[in-house]
Rosetta silent file (secondary structure, phi, psi, omega in degrees, C-alpha in Angstrom):
SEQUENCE: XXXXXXXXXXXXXXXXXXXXXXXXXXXXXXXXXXXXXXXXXXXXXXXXXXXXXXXXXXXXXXXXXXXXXXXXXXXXXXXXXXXXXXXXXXXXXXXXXXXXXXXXXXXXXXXXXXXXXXXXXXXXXXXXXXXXXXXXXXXXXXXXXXXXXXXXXXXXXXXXXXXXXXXXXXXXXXXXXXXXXXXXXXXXXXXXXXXXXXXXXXXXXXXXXXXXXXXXXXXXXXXXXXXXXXXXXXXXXXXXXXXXXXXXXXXXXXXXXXXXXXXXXXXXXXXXXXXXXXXXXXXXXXXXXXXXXXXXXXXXXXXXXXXXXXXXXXXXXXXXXXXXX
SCORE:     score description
SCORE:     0.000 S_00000001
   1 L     0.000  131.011 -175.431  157.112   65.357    6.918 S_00000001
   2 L   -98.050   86.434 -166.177  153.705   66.577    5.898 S_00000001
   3 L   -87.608    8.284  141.670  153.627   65.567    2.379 S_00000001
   4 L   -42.962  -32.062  169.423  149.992   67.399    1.900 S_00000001
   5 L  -101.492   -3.971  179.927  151.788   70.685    2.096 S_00000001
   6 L   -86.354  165.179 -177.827  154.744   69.796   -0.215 S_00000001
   7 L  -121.145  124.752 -170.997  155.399   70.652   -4.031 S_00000001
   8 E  -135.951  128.781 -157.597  156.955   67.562   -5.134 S_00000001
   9 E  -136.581  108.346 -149.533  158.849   67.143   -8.499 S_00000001
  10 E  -108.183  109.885 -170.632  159.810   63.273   -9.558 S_00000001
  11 E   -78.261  161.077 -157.548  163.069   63.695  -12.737 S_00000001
  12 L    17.734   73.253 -142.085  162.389   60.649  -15.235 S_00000001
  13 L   -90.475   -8.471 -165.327  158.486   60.738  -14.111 S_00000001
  14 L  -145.597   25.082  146.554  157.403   58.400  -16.538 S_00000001
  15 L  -106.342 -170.033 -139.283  159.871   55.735  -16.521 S_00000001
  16 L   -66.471  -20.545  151.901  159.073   52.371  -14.300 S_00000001
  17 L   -75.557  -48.597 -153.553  160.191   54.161  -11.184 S_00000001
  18 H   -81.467  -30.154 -152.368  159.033   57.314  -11.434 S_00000001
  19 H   -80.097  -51.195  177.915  155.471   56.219  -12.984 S_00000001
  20 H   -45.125  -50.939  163.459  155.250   53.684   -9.740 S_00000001
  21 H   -38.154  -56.132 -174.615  156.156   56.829   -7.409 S_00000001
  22 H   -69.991  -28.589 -151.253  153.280   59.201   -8.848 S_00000001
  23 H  -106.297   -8.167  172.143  150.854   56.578   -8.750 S_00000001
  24 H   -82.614  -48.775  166.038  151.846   55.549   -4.755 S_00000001
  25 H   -35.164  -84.390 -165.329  152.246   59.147   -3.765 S_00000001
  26 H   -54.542  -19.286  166.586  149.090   60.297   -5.318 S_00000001
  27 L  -103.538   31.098  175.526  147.293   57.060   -3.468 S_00000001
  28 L  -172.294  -29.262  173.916  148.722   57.270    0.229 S_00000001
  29 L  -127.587   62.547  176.841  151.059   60.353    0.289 S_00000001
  30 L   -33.012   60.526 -155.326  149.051   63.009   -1.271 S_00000001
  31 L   -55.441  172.695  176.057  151.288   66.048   -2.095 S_00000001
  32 L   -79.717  -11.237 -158.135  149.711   69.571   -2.949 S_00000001
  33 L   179.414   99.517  173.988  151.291   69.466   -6.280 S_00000001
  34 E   -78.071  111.717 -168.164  153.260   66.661   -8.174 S_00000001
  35 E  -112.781  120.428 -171.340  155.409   67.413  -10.991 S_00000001
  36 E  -107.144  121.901  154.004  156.399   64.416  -13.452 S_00000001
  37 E   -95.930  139.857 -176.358  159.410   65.608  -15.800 S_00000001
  38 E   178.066  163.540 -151.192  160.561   63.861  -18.212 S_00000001
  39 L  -101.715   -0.154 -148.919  161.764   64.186  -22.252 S_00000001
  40 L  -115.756  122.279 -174.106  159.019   61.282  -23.572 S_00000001
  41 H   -45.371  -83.178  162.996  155.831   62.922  -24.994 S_00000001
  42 H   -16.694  -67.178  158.583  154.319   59.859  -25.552 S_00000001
  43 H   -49.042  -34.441  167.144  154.796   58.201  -22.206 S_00000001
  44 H   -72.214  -57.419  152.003  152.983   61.078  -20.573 S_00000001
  45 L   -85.374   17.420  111.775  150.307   60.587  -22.361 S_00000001
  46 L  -132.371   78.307  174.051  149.907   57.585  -21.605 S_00000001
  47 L   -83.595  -40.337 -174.575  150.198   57.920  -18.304 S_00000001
  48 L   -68.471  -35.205 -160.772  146.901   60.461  -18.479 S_00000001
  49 L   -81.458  -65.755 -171.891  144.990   57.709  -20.699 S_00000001
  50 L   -57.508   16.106 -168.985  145.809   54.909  -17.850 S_00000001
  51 L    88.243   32.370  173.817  144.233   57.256  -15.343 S_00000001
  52 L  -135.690   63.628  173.211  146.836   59.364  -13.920 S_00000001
  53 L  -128.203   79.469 -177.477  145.237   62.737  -14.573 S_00000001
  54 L  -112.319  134.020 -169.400  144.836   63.771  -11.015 S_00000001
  55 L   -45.862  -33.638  179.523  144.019   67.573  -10.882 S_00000001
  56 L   -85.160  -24.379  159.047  147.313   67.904   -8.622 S_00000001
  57 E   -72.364  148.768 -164.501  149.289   66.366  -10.958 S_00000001
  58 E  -141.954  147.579  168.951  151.449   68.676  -13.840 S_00000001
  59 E  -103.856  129.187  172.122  153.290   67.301  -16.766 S_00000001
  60 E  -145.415  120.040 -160.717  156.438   68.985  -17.770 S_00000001
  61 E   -74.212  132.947 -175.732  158.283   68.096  -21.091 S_00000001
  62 L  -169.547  146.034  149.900  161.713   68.356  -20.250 S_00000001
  63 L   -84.856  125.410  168.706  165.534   67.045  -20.077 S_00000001
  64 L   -31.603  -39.666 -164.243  168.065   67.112  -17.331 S_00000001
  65 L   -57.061  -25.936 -151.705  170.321   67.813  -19.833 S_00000001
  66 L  -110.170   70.106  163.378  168.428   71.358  -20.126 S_00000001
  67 H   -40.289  -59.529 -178.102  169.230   73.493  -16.800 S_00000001
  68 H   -67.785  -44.600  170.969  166.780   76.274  -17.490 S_00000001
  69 H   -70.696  -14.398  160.093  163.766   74.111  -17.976 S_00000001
  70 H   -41.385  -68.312 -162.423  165.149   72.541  -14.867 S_00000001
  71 H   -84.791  -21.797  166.119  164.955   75.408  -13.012 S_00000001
  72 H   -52.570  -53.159  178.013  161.217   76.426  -14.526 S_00000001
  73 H   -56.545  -47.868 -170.397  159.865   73.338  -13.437 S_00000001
  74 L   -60.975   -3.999  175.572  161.468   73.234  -10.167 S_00000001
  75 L   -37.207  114.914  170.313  159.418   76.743   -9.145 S_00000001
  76 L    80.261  -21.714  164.285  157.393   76.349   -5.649 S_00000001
  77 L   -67.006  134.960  178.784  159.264   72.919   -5.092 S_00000001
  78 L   -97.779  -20.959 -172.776  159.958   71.578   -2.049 S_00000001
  79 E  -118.570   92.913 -153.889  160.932   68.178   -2.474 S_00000001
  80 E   -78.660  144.917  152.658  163.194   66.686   -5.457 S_00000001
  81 E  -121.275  127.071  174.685  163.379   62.582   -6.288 S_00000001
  82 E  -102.150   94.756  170.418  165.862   62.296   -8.944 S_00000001
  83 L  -133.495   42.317  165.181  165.634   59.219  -10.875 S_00000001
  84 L   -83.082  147.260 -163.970  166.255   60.158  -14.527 S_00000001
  85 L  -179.898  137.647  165.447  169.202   58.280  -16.076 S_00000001
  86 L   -82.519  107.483 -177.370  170.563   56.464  -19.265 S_00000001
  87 L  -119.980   20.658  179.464  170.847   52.782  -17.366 S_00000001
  88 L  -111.774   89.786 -166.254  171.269   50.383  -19.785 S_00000001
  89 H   -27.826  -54.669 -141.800  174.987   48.952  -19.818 S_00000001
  90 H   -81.536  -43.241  174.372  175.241   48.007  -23.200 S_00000001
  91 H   -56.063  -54.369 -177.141  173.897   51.590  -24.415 S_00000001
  92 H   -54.728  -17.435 -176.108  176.050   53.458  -22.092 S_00000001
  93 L   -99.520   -8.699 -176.063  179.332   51.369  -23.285 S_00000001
  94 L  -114.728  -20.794  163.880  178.373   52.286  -27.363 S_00000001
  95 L  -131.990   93.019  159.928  177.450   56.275  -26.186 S_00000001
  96 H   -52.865  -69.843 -168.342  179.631   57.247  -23.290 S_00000001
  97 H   -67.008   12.093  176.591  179.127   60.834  -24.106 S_00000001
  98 H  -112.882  -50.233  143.856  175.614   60.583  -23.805 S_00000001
  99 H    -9.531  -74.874  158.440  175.838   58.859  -20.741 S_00000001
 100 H   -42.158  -54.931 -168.352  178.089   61.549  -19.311 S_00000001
 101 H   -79.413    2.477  168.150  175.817   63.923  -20.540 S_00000001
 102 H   -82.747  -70.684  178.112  172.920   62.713  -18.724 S_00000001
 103 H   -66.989  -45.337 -174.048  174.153   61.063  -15.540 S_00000001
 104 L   -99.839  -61.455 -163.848  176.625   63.475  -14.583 S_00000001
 105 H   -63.370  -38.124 -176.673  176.050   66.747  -16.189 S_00000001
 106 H   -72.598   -8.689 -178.222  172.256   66.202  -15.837 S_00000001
 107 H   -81.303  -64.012  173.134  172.892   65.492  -11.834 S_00000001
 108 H   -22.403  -85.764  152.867  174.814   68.594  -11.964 S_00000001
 109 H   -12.422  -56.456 -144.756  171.699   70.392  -13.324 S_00000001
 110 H   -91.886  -63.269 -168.202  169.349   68.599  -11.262 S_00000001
 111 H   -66.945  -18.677  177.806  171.618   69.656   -8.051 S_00000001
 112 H  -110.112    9.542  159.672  172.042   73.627   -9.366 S_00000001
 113 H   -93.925  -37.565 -172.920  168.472   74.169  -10.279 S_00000001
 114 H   -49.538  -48.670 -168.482  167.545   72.725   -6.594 S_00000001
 115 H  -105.884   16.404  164.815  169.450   75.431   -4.847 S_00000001
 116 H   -93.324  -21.213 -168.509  168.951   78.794   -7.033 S_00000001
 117 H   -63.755  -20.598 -167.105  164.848   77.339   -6.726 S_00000001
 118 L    93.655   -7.322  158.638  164.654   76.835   -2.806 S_00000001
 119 L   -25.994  110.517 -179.728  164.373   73.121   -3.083 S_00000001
 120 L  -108.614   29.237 -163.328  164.865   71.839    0.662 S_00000001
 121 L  -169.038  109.911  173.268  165.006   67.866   -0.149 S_00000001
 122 E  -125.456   90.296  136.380  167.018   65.867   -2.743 S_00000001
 123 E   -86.216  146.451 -173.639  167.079   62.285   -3.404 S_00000001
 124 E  -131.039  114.632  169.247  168.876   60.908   -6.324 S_00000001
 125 E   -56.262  135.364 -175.486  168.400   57.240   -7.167 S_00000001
 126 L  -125.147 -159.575 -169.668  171.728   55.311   -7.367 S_00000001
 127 L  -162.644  157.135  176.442  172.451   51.446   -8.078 S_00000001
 128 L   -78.861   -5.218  156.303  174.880   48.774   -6.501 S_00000001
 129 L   -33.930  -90.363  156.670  176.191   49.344   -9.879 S_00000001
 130 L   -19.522  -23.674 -175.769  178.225   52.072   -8.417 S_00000001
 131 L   -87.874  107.282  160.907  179.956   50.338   -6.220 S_00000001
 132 L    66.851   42.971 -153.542  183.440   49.755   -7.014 S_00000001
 133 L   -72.884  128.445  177.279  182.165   50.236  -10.715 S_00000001
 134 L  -100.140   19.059  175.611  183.797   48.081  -14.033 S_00000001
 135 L  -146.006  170.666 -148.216  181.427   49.850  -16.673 S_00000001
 136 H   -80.136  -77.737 -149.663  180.708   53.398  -17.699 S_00000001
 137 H   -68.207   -1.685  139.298  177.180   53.574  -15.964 S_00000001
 138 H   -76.586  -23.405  156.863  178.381   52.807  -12.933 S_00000001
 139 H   -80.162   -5.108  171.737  180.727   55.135  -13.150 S_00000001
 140 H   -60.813  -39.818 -171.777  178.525   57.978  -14.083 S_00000001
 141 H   -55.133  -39.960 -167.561  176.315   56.476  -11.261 S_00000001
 142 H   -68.758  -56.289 -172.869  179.167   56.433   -8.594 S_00000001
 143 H   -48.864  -57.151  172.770  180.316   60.010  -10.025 S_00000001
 144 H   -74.758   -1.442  152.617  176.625   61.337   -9.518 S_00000001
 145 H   -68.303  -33.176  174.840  176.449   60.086   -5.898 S_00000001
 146 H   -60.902  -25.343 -174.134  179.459   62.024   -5.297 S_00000001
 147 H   -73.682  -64.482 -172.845  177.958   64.897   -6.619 S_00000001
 148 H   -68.515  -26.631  173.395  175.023   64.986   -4.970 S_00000001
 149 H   -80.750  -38.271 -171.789  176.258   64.128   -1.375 S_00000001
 150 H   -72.805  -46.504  174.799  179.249   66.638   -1.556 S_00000001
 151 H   -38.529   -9.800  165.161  177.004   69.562   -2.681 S_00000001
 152 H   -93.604   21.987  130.010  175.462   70.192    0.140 S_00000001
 153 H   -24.212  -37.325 -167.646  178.727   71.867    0.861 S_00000001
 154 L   -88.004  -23.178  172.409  176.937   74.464   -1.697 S_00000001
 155 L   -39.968  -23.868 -179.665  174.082   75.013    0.795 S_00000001
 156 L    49.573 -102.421 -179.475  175.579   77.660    2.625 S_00000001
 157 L  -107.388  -17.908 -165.991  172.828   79.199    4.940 S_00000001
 158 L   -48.790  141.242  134.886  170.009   77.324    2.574 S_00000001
 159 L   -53.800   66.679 -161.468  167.633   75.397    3.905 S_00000001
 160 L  -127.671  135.688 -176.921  168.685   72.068    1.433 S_00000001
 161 L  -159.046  117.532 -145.989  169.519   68.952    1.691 S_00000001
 162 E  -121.237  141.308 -168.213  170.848   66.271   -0.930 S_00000001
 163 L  -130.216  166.910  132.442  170.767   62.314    0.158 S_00000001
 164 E  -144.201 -172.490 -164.238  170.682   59.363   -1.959 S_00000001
 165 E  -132.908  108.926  172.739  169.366   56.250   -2.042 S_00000001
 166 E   -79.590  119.424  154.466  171.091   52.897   -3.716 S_00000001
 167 L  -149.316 -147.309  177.795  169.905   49.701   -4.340 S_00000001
 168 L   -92.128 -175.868  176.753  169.756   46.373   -6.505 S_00000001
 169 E   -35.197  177.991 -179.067  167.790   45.144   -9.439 S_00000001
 170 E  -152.411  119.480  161.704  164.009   45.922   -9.487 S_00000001
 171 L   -62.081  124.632  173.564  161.629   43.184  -10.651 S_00000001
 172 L    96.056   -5.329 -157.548  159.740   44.190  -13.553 S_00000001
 173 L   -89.847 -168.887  167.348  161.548   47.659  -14.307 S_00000001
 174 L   -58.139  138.992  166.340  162.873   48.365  -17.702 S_00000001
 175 L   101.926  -16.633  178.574  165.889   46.106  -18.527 S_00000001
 176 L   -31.555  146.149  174.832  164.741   43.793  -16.323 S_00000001
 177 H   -97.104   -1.858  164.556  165.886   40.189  -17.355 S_00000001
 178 H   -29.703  -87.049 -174.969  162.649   38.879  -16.050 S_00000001
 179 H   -27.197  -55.912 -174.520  160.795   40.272  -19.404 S_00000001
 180 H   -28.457  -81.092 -159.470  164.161   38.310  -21.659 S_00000001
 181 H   -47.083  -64.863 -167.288  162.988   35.089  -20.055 S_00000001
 182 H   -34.083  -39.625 -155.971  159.501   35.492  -20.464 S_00000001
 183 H   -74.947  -39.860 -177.256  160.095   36.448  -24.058 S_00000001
 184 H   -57.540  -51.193 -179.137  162.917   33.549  -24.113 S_00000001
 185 L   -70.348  -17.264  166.741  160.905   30.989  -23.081 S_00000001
 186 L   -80.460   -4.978  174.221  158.330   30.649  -25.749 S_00000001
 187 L  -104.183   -6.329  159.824  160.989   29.504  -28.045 S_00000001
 188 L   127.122  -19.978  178.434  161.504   26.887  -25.445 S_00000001
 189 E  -119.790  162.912  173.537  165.541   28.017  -24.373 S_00000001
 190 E  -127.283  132.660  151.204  166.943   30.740  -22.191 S_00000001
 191 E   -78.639  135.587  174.989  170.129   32.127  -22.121 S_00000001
 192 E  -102.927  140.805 -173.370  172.571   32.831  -18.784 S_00000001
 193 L  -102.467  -37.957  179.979  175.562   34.572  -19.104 S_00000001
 194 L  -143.693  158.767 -152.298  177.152   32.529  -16.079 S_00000001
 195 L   -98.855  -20.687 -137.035  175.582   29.682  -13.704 S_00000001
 196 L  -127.013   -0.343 -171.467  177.225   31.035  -10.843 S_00000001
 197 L   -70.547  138.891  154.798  175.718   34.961  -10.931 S_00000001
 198 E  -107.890  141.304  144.668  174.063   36.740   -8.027 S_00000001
 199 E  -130.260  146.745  168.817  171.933   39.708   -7.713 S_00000001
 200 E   -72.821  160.868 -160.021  170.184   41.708   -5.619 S_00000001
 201 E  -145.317   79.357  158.180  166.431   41.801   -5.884 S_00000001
 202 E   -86.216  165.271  179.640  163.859   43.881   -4.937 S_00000001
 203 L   -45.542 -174.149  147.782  159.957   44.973   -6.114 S_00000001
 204 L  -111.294    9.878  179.318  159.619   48.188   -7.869 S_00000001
 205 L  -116.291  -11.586  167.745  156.868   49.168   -4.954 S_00000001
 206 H   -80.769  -26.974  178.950  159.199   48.171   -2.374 S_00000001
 207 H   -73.659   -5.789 -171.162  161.876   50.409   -4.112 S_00000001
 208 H   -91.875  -59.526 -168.920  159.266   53.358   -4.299 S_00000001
 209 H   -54.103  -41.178 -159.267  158.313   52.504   -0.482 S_00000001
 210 L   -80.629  -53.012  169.491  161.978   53.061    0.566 S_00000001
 211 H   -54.477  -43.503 -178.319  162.698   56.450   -1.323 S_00000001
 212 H   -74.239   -4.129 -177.460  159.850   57.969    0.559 S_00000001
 213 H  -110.334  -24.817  169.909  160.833   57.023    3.952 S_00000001
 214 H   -61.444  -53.368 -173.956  164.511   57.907    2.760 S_00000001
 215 L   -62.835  -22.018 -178.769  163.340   61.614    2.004 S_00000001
 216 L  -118.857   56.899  144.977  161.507   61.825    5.190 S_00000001
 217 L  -121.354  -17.845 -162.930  164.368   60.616    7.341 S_00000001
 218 L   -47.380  140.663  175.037  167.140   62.512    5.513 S_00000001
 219 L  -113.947  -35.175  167.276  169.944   64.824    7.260 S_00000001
 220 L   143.312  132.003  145.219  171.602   65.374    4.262 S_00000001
 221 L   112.117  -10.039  176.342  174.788   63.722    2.484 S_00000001
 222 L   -86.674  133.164 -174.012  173.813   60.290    3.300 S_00000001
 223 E   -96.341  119.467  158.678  173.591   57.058    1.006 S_00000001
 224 E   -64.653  137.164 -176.589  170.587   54.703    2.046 S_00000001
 225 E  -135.491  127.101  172.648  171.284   51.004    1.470 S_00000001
 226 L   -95.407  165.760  162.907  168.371   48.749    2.017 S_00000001
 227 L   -99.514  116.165 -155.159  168.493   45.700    3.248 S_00000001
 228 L  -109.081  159.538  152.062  167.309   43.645    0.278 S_00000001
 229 L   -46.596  138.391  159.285  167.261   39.729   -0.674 S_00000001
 230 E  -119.543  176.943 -163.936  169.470   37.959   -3.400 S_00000001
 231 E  -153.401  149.898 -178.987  168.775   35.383   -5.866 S_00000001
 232 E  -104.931  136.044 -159.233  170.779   33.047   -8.007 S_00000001
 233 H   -79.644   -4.749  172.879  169.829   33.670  -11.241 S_00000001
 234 H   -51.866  -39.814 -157.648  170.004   29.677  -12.051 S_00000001
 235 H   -61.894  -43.055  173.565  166.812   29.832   -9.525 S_00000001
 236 H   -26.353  -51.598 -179.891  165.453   32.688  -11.657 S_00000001
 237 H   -90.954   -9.574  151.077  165.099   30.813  -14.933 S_00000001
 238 H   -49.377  -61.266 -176.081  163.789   27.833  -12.573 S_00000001
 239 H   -81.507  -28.268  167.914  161.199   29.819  -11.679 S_00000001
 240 H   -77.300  -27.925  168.104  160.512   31.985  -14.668 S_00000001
 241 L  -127.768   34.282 -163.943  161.363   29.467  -17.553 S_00000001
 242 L   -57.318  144.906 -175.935  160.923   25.725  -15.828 S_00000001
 243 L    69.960    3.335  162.946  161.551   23.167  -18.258 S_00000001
 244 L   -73.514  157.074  144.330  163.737   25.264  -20.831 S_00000001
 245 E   -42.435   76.629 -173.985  166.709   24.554  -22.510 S_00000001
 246 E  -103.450  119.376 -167.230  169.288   27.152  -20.681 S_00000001
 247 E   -86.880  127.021  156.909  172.520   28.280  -23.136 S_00000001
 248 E  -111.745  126.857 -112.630  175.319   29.758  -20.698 S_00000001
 249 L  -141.765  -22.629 -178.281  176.458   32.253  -22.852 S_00000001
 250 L    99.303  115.727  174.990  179.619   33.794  -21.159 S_00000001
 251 L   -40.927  156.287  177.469  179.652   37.090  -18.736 S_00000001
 252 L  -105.806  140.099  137.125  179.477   40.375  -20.878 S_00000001
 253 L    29.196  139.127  164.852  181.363   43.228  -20.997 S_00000001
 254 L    71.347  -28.667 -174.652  180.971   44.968  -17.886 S_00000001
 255 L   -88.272  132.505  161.863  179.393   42.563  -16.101 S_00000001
 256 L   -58.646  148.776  126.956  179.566   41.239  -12.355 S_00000001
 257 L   -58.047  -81.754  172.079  179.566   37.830  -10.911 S_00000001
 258 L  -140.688  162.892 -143.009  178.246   39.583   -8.251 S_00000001
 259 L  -105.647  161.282 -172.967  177.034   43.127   -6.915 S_00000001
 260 E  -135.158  129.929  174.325  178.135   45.094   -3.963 S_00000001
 261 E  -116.457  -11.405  170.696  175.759   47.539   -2.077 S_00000001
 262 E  -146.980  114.521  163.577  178.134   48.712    0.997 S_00000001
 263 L   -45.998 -165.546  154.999  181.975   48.273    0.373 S_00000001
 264 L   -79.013  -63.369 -161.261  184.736   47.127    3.102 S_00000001
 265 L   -82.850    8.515  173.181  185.962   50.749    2.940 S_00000001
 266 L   -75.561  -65.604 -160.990  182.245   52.314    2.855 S_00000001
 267 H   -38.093  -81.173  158.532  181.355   50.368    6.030 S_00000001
 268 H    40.562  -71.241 -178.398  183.977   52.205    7.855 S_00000001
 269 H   -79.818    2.657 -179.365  180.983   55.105    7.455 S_00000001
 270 L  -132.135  178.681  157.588  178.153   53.439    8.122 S_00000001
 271 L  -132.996  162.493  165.386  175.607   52.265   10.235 S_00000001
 272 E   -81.146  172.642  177.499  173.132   49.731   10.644 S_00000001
 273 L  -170.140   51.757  142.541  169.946   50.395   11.325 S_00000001
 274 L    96.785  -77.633  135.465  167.875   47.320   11.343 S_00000001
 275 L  -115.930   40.166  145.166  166.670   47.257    7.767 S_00000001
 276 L  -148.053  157.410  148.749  168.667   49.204    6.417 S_00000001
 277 E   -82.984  168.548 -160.201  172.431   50.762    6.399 S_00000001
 278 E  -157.030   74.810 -160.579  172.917   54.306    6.168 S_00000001
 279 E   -58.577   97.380  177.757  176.471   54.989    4.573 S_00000001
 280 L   -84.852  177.365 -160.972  177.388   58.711    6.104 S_00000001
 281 L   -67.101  149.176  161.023  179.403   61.443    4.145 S_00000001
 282 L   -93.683   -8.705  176.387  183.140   60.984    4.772 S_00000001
 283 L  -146.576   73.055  166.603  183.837   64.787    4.563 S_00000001
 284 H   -49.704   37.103 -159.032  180.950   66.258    6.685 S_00000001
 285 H   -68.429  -28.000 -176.738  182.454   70.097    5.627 S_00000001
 286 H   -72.682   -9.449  173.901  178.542   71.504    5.787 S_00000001
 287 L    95.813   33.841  175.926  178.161   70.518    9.389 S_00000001
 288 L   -39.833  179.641  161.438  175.520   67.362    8.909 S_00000001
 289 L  -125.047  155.334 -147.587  174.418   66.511   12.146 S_00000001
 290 L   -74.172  147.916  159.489  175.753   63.470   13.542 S_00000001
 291 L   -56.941  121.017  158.782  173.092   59.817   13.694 S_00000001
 292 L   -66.241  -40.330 -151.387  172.582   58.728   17.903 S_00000001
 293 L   -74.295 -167.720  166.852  170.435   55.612   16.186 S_00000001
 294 L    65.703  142.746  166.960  172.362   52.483   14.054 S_00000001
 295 L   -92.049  152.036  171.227  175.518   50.278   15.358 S_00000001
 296 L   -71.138  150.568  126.615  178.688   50.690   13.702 S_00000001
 297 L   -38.084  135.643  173.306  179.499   47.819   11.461 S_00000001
 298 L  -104.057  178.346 -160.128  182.094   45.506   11.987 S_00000001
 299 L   -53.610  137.489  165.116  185.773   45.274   10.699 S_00000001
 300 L    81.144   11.305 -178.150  186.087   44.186    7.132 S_00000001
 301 L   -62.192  170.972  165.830  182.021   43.827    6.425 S_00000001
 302 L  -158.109  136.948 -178.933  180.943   44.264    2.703 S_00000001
 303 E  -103.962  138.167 -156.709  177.354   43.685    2.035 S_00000001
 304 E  -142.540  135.423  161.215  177.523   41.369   -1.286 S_00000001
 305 L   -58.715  -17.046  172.347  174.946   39.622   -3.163 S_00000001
 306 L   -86.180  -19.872 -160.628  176.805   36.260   -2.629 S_00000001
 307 L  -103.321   -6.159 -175.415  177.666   36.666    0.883 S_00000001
 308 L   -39.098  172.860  174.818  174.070   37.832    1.842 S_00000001
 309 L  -118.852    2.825 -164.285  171.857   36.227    4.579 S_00000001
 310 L  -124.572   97.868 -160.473  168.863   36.648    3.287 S_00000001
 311 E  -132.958  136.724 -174.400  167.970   34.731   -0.506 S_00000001
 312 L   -58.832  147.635  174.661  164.709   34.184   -2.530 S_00000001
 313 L  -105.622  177.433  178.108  163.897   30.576   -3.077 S_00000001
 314 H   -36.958  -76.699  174.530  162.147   29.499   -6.184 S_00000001
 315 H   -26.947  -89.109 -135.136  158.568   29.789   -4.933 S_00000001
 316 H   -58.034  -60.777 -164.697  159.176   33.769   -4.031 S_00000001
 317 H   -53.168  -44.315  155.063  160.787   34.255   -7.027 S_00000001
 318 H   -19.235  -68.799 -127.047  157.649   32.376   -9.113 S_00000001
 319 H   -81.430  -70.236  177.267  155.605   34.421   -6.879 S_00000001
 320 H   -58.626  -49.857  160.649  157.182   37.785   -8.375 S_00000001
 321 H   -52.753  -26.690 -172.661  157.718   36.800  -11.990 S_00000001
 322 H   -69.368  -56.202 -173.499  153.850   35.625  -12.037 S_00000001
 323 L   -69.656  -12.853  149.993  152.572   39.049  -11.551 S_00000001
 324 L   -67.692   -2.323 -154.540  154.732   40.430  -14.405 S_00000001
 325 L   -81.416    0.000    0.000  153.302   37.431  -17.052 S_00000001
């Protein structure tokens, strides 16, 4: 993929993913024309004040929620990354219908501006959240992966093709609990909801890094799973709050022990592929074309933040949390 000749249009453009995207894109994968959409005035400008007024970049005020500005913006694009979303459990469990109308109806949007525009590329950011989900924004999340892989069923003759890409937390984005602790730790305690929680953990520039190699491997219909680290979040407040006082507080609402990024009955569907899996559609009806690369999985895997092989020690985590202080 020649992203020098692409029109490239990033949905929530100017929150902690999307802003990281525009500013790696515009320094290593220079498109002809970058579109950041998004609803927050503010945030756009200042994105232009911190230096991200590059002549190829365009600002466009806009909501998912809003098909027809959808489809303005998307004019001359070739390549969509969808990662606007209401993603904050606690919000999503006190406005459901605002949820809904976001996650699902705007991926609906997102996916029926793409094809009347000529859009020939779709990724849509997902979460292990989805997986086997006990709170509304994983299911809108699980509901918009469904969306987006079975639509390219809608492709017909089009040259189009909708992927997505899931993974775990992202150090540093919004919601992070990195920021809590920091903030937590100046009164000298931290709070935990349970001693015994995992999650998965990646950068937000490794999570940037991945969606761009996801869009330019895509066949269409497939969920990308990286293969990421996990961390115990006791190590977390080791490394982020050492020497506090930590109150275990009781799981919330909603809440995991621990996250799942490829089910038992997912695997089934996937393959590996070294560092990453690559979950394919279970009802190929558009005629994907089949992977040669990746091994099959074996019976009964589930890729789990507890069962993982691969886990941050203090130090890395230190390491990560420092450059957030």
């Amino acid at each position: 993929m020649n992203w020098s000749d692409l029109n490239v249009l990033v949905t929530g453009g100017t929150g902690s993913f999307g802003r990281k995207f525009v500013e790696l894109m515009l320094r290593e994968h220079p498109p002809r024309r970058l579109v950041v959409f998004s609803r927050d005035e503010l945030k756009q400008h200042e994105m232009r004040v911190a230096g991200l007024d590059d002549p190829r970049l365009r600002y466009f005020i806009g909501d998912v929620r809003d098909v027809g500005r959808l489809r303005r913006a998307m004019q001359g694009i070739h390549v969509v990354v969808h990662a606007a979303a209401l993603k904050q459990v606690p919000a999503c469990e006190y406005n459901p219908m605002e949820a809904i109308l976001t996650n699902v109806m705007g991926a609906r949007n997102v996916i029926d501006a793409a094809l009347d525009c000529g859009v020939t590329r779709i990724i849509a950011l997902s979460t292990d959240k989805a997986v086997n989900p006990i709170n509304l924004y994983g299911a809108t999340k699980l509901c918009a992966e469904k969306l987006f892989v079975q639509s390219n069923a809608y492709a017909g003759g089009k040259d189009i093709r909708f992927s997505c890409v899931r993974y775990g937390n992202v150090v540093g984005s919004r919601g992070s609990v990195v920021p809590v602790f920091l903030e937590q730790r100046r009164a000298g305690r931290v709070t935990v909801t349970d001693p015994r929680m995992t999650r998965f953990w990646l950068t937000l520039e490794q999570a940037v890094r991945f969606v761009i190699r996801c869009a330019e491997r895509a066949a269409g219909g497939e969920v990308f799973v990286p293969k990421i680290p996990s961390m115990r979040v006791t190590d977390l407040t080791e490394a982020v709050a050492p020497g506090c006082e930590v109150e275990f507080i009781g799981i919330r609402p909603g809440e995991k022990l621990h996250e799942v990024l490829v089910s038992e009955d997912e695997a089934r569907q996937a393959l590996d592929l070294g560092d990453m899996f690559v979950i394919q559609p279970a009802h190929p009806w558009w005629g994907t074309r089949a992977r040669a690369e990746g091994q099959p999985l074996p019976e009964g895997f589930r890729y789990t933040s507890d069962s993982n092989t691969e886990w941050l020690s203090v130090e890395q985590l230190k390491e990560l949390a420092e450059g957030l202080e």
